[in-house]
N, C-alpha and C positions, 0 to 999 in steps of 0.2 A: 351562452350558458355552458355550452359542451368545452369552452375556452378555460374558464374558470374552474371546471373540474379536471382540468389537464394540470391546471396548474398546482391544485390540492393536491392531486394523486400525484406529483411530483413533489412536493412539498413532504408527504406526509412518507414518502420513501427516504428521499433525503435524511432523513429524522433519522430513519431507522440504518441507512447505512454510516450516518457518521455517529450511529452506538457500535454499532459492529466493526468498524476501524478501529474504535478505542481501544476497545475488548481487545481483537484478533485479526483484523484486514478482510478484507474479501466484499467490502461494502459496495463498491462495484457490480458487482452482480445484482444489486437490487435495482440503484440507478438507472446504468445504463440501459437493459432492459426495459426499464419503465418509460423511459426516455424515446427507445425505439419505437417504444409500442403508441405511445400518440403521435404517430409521425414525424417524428424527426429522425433525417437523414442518418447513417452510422457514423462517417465521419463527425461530422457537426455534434450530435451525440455525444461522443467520447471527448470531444474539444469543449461543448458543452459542460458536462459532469465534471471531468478533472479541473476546473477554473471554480465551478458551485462546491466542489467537497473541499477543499483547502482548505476554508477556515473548520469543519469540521473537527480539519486534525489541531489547531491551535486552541478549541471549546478543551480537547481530549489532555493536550498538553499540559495546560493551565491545571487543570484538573488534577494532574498527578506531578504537581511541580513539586511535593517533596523529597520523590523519587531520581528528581532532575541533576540535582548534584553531585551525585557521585557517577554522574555519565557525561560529564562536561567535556573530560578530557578526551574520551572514545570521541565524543562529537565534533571535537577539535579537529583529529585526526582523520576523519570522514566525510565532512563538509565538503571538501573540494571535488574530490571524485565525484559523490552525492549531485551536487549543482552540474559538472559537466558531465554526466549520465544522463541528467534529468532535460536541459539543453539540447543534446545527440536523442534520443527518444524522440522528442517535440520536433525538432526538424525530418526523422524518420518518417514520422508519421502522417506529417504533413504531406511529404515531397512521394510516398511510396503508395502502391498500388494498395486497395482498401480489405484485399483479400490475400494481402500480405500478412497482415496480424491474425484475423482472422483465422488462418490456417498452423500458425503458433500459438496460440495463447492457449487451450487446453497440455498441449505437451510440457511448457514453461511452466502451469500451473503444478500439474501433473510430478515432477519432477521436484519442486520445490516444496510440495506437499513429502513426497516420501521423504526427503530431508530432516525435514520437520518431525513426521512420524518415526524413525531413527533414530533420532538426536543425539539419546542418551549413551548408544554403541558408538555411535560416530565421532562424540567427544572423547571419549574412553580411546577409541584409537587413534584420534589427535594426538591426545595426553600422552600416548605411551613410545610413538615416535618422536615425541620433543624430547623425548626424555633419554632418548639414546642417541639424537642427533642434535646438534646448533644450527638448527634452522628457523631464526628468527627472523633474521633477511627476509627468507622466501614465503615463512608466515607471514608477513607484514604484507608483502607485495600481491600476495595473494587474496588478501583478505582486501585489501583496493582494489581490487581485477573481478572477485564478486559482486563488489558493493557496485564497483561501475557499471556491470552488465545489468545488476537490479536496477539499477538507477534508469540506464537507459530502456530498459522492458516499462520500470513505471512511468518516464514521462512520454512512450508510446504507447501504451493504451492503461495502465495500470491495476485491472483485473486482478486482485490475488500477491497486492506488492506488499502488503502487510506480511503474509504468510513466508512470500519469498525473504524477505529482511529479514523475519524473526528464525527461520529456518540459518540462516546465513551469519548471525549475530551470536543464535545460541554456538554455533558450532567453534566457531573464534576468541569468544568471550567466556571468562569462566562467572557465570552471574545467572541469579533467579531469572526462570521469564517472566514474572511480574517486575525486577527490576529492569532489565530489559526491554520492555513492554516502552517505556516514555522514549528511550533512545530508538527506539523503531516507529512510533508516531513523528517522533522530531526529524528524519530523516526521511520520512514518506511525504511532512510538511514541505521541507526544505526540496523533494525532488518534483514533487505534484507543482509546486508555488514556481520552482523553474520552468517549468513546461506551460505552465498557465502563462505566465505574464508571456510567453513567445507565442501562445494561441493567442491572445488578444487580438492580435494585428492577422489574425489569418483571416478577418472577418467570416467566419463562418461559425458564430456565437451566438446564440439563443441569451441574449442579456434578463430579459421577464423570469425566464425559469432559472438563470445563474442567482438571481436576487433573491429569490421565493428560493431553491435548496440548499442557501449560503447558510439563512437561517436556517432553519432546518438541521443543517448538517453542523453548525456551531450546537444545537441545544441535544443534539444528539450523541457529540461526541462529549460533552460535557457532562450528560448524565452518568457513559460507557465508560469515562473516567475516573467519574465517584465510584463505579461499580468496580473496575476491574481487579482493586486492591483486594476485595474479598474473595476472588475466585483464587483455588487452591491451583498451584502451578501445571500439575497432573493433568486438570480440569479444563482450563485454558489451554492447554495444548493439544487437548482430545478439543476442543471447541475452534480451534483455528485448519486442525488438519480434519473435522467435519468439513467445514465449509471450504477448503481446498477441495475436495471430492467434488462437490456439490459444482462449483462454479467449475472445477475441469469437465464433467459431467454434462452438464449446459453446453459448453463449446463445442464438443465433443457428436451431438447431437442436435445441435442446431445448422 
């Protein structure tokens, strides 16, 4: 009986993290947690979770597929780093000591949170040194060299890789964060879906609770999808840098 309610209360977190990935990222912190607290190992855990939330992001995608087309091309150009991020992460984490992440993942959070809270000053002084320099070259290159290091933070534990993207996306991109919002789900898909299929074979996968929060995390990110287009852009950015606090906080204290 105590089995079956392990797997609800995983079930029924799942739900709620892949609404809060749609929305804003941070959906991790409901997960994992959950996950720890009925015994399972931290590794296994994290190898667990990131394999069950994946399709969550593809409910969220779906969801805001009108959104989708006019970020084909950024996705173009992102894809590859994106996957070999998300590859380097997954072998990271695997091969490295468990109180390795552990000991970063509030500061990575942390950092990618005030990002995010800034935004608006920080794009403003993007904007006004392109505008006295030609540096598009080292814009370009630079804006690969973020997305790779997100990449590889998300397919090593991915805690707050929402927030880090959308922190990272606003600043390079000149576009709404609700437009933005699908091209940061589709890249958390794409780096989470990397790191998954190379946990597979780590055998150290909880398959029952991958199946039970797959669901879950599809009807939750699907709902977080229909929802996100209403939240005013302001609003969602105070809702994403909430929950960066929240889950650096956790780490921080745990």
């Amino acid at each position: 009986m105590a089995e079956y309610l392990h797997y609800i209360f995983a079930g029924l977190a799942a739900i709620l993290a892949g609404f809060i990935n749609a929305i804003a990222g941070g959906g991790t912190l409901i997960t994992f947690p959950t996950l720890t607290a009925l015994g399972i190992p931290p590794i296994a855990a994290n190898i667990t979770n990131t394999i069950a939330l994946c399709p969550g992001y593809f409910g969220g995608i779906y969801a805001q597929r009108n959104n989708f087309g006019s970020q084909k091309s950024n996705l173009l150009k992102l894809l590859p780093v994106s996957i070999l991020g998300g590859i380097t992460g997954g072998i990271l984490l695997v091969k490295m000591p468990e109180s390795s992440f552990r000991t970063l993942i509030p500061y990575l959070i942390l950092v990618a949170t005030s990002l995010l809270a800034f935004q608006i000053p920080l794009k403003n002084w993007v904007s006004s040194r392109s505008k006295t320099s030609d540096n598009g070259i080292f814009k370009n290159i630079g804006t690969l060299l973020l997305i790779f290091l997100a990449s590889v933070y998300g397919g090593y534990f991915g805690a707050g890789l929402g927030v880090i993207l959308m922190a990272v996306l606003g600043l390079v991109i000149n576009e709404t964060l609700n437009k933005l919002n699908v091209l940061k789900q589709t890249l958390s898909f794409l780096i989470n879906t990397t790191a998954a299929i190379f946990f597979c074979f780590s055998g150290k996968t909880e398959w029952t609770y991958v199946l039970i929060m797959a669901i879950g995390a599809i009807a939750g990110g699907f709902i977080g999808g229909k929802l996100v287009d209403k939240i005013p852009s302001s609003g969602l950015r105070y809702i994403v840098v909430v929950i960066g606090i929240v889950v650096a906080t956790y780490y921080f204290i745990k």
